[in-house]
LUMMI-769983 format. One line per field, with one value per residue (C-alpha): x, z, y; residue number from 1. Coordinates in Angstrom, 1 decimal. Each point is the difference from the previous one (the first is absolute). Example, Ala and Ser with C-alpha at 12.3 -4.5 7.8 and 13.67 -1.06 7.14 Angstrom:
BEGIN
X <- 12.3|1.4
Z <- 7.8|-0.7
Y <- -4.5|3.4
i <- 1|2
END
This chain:
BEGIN
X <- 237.0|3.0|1.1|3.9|1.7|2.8|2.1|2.3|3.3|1.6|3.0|-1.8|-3.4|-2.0|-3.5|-1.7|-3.5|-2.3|-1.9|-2.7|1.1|-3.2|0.1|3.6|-1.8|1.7|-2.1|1.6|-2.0|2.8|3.2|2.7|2.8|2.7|2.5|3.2|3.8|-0.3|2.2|-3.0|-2.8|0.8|-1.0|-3.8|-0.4|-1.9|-2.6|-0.6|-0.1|-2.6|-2.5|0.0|-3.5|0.8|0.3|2.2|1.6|3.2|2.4|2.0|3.0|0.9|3.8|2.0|3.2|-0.6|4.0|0.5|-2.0|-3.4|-2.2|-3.4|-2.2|1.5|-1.1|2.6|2.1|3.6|1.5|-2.7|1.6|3.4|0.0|-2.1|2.9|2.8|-1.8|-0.3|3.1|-1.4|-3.1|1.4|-3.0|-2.5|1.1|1.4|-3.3|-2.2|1.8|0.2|-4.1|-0.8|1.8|-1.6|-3.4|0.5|1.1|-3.3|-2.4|-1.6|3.2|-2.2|-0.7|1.4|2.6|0.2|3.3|-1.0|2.7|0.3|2.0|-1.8|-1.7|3.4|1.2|0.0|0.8|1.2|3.9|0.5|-1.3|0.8|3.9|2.9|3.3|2.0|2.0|-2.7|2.4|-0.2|-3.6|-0.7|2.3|-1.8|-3.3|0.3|-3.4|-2.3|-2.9|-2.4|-2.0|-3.5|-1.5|-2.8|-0.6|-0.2|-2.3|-2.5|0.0|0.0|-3.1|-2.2|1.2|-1.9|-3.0|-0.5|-0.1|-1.2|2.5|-1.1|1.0|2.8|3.2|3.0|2.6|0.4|2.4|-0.6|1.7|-0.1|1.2|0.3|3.3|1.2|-1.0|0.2|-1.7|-0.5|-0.9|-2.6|-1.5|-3.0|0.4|3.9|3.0|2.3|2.3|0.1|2.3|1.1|2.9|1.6|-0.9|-2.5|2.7|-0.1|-2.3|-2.5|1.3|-1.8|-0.7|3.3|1.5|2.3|-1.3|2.2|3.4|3.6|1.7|3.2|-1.2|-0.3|3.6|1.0|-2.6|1.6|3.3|-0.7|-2.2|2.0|-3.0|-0.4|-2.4|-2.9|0.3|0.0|-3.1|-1.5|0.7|-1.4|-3.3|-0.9|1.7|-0.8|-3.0|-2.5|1.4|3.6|-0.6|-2.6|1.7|-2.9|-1.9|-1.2|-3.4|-1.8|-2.7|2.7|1.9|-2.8|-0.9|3.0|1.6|3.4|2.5|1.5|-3.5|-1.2|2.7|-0.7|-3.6|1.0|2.6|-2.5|-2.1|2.7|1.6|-3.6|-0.8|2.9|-0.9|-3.4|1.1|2.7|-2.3|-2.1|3.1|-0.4|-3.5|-0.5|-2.3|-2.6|-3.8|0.1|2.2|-0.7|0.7|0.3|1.5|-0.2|1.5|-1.6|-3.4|-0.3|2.5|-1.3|2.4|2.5|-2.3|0.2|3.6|0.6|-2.2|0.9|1.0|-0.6|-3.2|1.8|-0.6|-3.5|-0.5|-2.3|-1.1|-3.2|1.4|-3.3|0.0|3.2|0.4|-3.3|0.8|2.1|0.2|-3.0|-0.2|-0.5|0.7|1.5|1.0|-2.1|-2.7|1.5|3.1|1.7|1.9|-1.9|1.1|-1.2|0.4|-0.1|0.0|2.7|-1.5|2.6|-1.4|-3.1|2.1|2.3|-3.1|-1.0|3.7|-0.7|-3.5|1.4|2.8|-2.5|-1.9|2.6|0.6|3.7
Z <- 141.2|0.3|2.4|1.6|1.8|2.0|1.5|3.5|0.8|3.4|1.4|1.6|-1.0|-3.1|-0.6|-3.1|-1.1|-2.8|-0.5|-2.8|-0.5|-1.4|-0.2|2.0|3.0|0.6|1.8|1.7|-1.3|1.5|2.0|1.5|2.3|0.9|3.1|-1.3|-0.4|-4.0|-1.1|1.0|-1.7|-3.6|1.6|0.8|-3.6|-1.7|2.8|0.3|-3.8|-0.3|2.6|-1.9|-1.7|-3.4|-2.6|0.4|-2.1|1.5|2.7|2.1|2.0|2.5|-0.1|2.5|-1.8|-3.7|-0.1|-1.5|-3.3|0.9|2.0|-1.2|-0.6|-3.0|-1.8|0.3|-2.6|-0.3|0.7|2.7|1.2|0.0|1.2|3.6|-0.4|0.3|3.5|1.3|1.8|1.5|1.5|0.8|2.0|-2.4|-3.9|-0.7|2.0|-2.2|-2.9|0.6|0.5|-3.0|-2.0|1.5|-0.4|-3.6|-0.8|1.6|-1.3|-3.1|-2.4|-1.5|3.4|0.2|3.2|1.2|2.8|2.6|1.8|3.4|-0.9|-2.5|2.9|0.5|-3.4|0.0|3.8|0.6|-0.6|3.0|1.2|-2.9|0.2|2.0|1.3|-2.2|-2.5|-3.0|-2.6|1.8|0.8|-4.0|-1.5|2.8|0.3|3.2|1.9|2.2|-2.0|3.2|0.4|1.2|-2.2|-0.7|3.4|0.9|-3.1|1.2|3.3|-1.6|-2.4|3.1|1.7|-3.4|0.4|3.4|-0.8|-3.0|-1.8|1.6|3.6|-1.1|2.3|-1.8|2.2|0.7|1.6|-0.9|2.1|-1.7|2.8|-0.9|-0.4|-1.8|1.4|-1.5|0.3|-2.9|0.1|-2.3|-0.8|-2.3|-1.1|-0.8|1.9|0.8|2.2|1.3|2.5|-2.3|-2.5|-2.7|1.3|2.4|2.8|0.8|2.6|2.8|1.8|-1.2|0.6|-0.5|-1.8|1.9|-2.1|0.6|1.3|0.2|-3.4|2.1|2.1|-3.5|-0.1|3.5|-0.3|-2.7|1.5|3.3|-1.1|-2.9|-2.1|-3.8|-1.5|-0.1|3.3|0.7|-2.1|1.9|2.8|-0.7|-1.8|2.1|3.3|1.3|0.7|2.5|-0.1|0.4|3.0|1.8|-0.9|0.2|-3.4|-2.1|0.3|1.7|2.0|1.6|0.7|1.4|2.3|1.1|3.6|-0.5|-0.5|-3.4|-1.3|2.1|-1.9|-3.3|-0.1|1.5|-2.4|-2.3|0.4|1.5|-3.6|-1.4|1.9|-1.0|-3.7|0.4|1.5|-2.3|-2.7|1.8|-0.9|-3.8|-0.2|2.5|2.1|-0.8|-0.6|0.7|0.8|-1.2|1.0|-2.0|-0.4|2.8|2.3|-0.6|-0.5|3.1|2.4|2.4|2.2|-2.6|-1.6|3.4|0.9|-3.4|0.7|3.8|0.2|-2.9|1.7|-1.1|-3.4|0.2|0.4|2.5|0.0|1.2|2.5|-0.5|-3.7|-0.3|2.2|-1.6|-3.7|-2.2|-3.4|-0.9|-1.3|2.5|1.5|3.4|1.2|2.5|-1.1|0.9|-1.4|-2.9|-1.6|-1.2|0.4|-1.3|-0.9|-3.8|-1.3|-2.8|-3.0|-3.0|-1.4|-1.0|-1.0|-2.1|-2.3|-0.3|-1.6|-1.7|-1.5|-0.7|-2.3|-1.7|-0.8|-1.6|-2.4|1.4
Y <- -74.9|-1.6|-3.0|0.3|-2.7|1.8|-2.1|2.1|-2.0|1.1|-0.9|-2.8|0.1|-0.4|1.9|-0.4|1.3|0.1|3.6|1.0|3.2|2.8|3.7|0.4|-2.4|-3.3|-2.7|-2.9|-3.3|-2.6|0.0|-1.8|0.7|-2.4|0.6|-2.4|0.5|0.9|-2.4|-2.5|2.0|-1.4|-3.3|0.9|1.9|-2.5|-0.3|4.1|0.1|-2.8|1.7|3.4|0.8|0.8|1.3|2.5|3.3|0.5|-0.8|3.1|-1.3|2.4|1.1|1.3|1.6|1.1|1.6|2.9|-1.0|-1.5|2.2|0.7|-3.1|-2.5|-2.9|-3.0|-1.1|-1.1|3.4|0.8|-3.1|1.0|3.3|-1.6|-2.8|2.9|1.9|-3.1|0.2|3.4|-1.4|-3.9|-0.6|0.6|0.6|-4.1|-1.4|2.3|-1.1|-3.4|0.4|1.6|-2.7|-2.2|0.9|1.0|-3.4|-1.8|3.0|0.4|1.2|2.1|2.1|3.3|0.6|3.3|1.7|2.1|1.5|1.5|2.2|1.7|2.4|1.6|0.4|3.7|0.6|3.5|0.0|1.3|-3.1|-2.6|0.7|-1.5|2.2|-2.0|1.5|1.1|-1.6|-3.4|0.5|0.7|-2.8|-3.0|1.5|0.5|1.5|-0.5|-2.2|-0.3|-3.0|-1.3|2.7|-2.3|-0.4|3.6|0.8|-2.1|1.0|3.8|-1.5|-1.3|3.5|1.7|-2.1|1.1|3.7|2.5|1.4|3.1|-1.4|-2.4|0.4|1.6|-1.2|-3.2|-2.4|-3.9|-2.6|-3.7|-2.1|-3.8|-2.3|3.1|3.1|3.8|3.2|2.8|3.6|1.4|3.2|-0.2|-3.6|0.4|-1.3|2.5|-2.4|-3.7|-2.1|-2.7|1.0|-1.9|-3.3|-0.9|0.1|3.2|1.7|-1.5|-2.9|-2.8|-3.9|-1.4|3.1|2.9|2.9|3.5|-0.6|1.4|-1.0|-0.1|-2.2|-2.6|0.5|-0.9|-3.3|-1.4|0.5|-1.0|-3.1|-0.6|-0.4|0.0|2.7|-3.1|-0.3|3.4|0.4|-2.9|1.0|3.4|-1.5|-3.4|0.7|3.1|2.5|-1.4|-3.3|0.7|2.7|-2.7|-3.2|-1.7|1.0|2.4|-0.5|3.5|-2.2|-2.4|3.2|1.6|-2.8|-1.2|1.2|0.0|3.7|-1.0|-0.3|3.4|1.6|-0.9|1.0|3.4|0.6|-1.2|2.8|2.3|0.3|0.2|3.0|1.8|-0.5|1.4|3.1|0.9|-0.6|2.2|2.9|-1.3|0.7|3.2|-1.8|-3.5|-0.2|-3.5|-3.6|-2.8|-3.6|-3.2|-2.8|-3.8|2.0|3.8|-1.8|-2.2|1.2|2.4|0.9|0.1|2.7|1.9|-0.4|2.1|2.5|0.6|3.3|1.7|1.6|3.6|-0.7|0.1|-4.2|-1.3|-3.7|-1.6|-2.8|-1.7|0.1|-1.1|-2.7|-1.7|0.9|-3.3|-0.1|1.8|3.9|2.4|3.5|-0.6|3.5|1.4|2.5|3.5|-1.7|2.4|-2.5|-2.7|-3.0|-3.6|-3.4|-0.4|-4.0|-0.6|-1.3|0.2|-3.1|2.6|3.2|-3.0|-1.1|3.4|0.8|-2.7|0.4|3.9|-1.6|-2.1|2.6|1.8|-2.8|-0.2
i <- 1|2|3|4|5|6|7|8|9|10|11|12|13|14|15|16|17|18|19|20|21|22|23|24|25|26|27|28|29|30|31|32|33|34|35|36|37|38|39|40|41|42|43|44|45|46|47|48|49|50|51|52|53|54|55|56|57|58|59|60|61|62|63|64|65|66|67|68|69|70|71|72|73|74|75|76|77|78|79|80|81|82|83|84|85|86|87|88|89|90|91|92|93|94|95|96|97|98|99|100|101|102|103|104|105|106|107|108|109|110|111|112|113|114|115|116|117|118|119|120|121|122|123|124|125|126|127|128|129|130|131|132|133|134|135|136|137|138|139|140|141|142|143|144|145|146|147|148|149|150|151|152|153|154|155|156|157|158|159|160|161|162|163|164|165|166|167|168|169|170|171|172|173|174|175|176|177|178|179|180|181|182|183|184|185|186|187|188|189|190|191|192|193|194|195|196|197|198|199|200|201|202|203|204|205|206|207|208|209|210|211|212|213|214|215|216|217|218|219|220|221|222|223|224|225|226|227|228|229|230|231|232|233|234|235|236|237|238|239|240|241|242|243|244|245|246|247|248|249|250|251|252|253|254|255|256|257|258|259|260|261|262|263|264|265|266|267|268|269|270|271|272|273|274|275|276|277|278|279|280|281|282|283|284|285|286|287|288|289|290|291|292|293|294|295|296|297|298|299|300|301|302|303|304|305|306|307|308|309|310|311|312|313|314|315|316|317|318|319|320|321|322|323|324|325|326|327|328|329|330|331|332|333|334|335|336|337|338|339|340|341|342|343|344|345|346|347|348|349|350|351|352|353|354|355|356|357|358|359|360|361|362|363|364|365|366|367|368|369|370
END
């Protein structure tokens, strides 16, 4: 039996967890989630440290970008450090919060206590080429490491894990399509438990529209913005990663519930091209796959937004898919099958736990001595 703290920074959130980890399960015995800008989280540390029950084994950080070097799950030291020090600058939102975290927690924690990485990244390290690589000349791609990494693979483990538990390995699904809709939002295709593609590239830019990020666009149209606006490449990339998405379409915020409730067009757009650009994900991916057992939803937004859930799915009845209005509209953040009964496809809401899947890494790596 072993006891994980795991400690989740967002771009602006903070969830940590403790877990007593037995025989691969991972039981939550305390948690804490904090909604703040993170350059604010360091401040409420000491009181979140002081109300965990110890003792405890080990800490997992959860980390967004592990570069081209860091991928499967690593214990922390100075060139563990480093190498999430140099991707930082590919996932800005995430990697120098994480990092600043970990520090952090190291220096008020036990010295002693082992720190363990876990990337979200690590899901899509050996993504089919076909999917992994970039049209970019293969010499240029080689010499930067250019790829597609992926991200929110923890994410769509666990939503792949609670999938598992709901089914015998006789009757689990083969293809499935994962949606984590949050602040950062992505979906992954996956056929018996491996990813064959995902939206999000080599930084978490690329893909779904998001809460304040634009996801897919024109790379010309990069070109003519920093022309036209005469804008440096940090304000392009701020204007790419804080301005846009939800927030930059509605220009009123980037929050899904004050979308969905306001009555204004700008905000009406946003959530339809929202869930527009969602739905044509999930049907290419459909083409990746040849066909989908099930869907999945996670993430604040997949979890407890129902009509978000059904905007994505409008239309796509000739794919088999056939949701239970009831079901759905009465269904947040819990687990549950929402497609209607003679429904093919099934489809269902699956709560994200990565704090869980994180301290079983973790326990694993223990185990192994490492």
């Amino acid at each position: 039996m072993t006891r994980i703290l795991t400690f989740n920074a967002g771009s602006s959130s903070l969830r940590s967890a403790l877990y007593r980890v037995n025989a691969g399960t991972a039981d939550c015995l305390w948690q804490d989630h904090r909604e703040q800008p993170p350059e604010q989280l360091g401040q409420q540390l000491d009181s979140m440290l002081a109300a965990i029950p110890l003792p405890v084994d080990a800490a997992a950080h959860r980390v967004v970008h592990g570069g081209p070097q860091l991928w499967r799950p690593a214990r922390i030291s100075a060139q563990v450090e480093r190498a999430i020090e140099q991707a930082g600058e590919l996932a800005p939102l995430h990697n120098p919060h994480a990092l600043n975290l970990l520090r952090q927690v190291r220096a008020q924690l036990d010295p002693e206590l082992p720190h363990i990485a876990c990337f979200d990244t690590g899901f899509y390290h050996d993504l089919p080429a076909v999917a992994a690589t970039y049209p970019l000349p293969h010499g240029i791609s080689t010499d930067q490491g250019l790829r597609r990494y992926g991200f929110h693979g923890l994410a769509h483990q666990s939503m792949l894990a609670g999938l598992s538990a709901c089914h015998s390995a006789a009757s689990m699904p083969r293809r499935v399509i994962s949606l984590q809709l949050g602040g950062g939002c992505s979906v992954t295709a996956t056929l018996d438990g491996r990813a064959l593609d995902t939206s999000m590239g080599f930084t978490p830019l690329e893909g779904l529209m998001m809460r304040t990020r634009c996801g897919d666009i024109d790379p010309g149209l990069l070109f003519h913005l920093k022309r036209s606006l005469d804008l440096s490449d940090a304000g392009l990339e701020s204007l790419l990663n804080h301005d846009s998405g939800l927030l930059g379409v509605s220009g009123r915020s980037g929050d899904m519930k004050t979308l969905l409730e306001a009555d204004d067009d700008p905000s009406r757009l946003a959530v339809e091209l929202f869930c527009y650009r969602a739905r044509k994900y999930l049907a290419a991916y459909t083409g990746v796959l040849s066909g989908v057992d099930a869907i999945l939803f996670g993430g604040g937004v997949g979890e407890n937004a129902a009509p978000v859930r059904a905007a994505i799915l409008e239309g796509l009845e000739y794919l088999g898919i056939r949701l239970d209005p009831d079901l759905n509209s009465s269904t947040q953040g819990e687990r549950r099958r929402i497609s209607a009964g003679d429904s093919r496809v099934g489809v269902w809401v699956m709560p994200v736990d990565e704090g869980a899947l994180m301290a079983r890494q973790a326990a694993d790596l223990l185990d192994q001595g490492i």
